[in-house]
C-alpha positions, 0 to 999 in steps of 0.5 A: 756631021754634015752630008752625012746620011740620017742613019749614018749620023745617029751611028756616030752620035750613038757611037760617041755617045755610048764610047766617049760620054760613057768614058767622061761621065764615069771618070770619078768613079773609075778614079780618073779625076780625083773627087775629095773624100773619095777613094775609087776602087781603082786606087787599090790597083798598082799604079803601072796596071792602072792605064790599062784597067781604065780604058778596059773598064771604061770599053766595057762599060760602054757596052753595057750601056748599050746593053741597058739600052737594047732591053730598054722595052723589055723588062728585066726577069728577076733572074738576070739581076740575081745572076748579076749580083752574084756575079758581081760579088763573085767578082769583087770577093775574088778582086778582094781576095787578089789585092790582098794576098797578091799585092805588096803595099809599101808607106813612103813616109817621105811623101806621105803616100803609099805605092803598091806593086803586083808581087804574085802569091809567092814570097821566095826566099832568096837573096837579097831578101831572105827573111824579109816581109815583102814591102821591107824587100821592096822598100830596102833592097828592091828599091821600088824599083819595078822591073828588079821586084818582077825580076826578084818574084819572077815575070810570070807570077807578077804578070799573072798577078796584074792580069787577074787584077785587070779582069776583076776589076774591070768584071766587077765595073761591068757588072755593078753598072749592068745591076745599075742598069737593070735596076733602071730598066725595072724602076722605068717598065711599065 
């Protein structure tokens, strides 16, 4: 940052700093780097969506830290922080909710792991897998094989089933590290 001009170089220490330091400091808890013991929220998302919801929930959590970083001299009212916990369970009630109706989990004793896959809300019951739960379709006829199990439950019901995984995910993110913040904001005001 040499010839830089003085405001021109905090706006890149402060853009590196509320985009880049935000992103790495929170890379265990988004369940970028593996911490043991603990499972992030993340794993709950199927692997082909999980290079999406990273970087989105890593953008907006920079904004938030700018946001936390704005109020700074103004204390937070008791409201937003009522309106951002309920917020904030709203979000990860209806993630919940999504996970569990929306997405087939499937053991693969062979490697002693589990795979996931966005199906959508609907089982249809046609060949080849009438009769069939969903992870035994996946498993035994689809073959884990993504683009035949978009195919089988139909491209926009799977797309739709990612997409509102991504915006609960990266809703809740957002708004429990905003309650962080304002909890920071009330425990540092005069």
């Amino acid at each position: 940052m040499g010839r830089l001009p003085p405001l021109a170089k905090a706006w890149v220490r402060y853009l590196l700093g509320f985009s880049i330091s935000v992103g790495v400091g929170l890379a265990p808890y988004l369940g970028k780097i593996k911490v043991p013991l603990f499972t992030p929220l993340l794993a709950l998302i199927p692997l082909s969506i999980q290079n999406i919801a990273i970087p989105l929930a890593t953008a907006f959590m920079g904004i938030i830290a700018v946001v936390v970083q704005w109020n700074r001299k103004t204390t937070p009212r008791t409201w937003h922080f009522a309106a951002t916990l309920s917020g904030a369970i709203l979000s990860l009630l209806a993630f919940t909710a999504i996970e569990m109706t929306a997405v087939a989990h499937i053991q693969v004793p062979a490697v002693g792991d589990s795979v996931s896959f966005a199906v959508g809300f609907s089982n249809p019951s046609k060949p080849p897998c009438e009769n069939m739960g969903r992870e035994q379709c996946i498993a035994t006829k689809l073959c884990f094989d993504e683009t035949a199990i978009a195919s089988y439950y139909g491209d926009p019901q799977v797309n739709m089933t990612k997409l509102l995984l991504i915006l609960t995910y990266v809703c809740f993110m957002s708004l429990f590290g905003l309650l962080v913040g304002l909890l920071l904001l009330r425990e540092r005001s005069p």
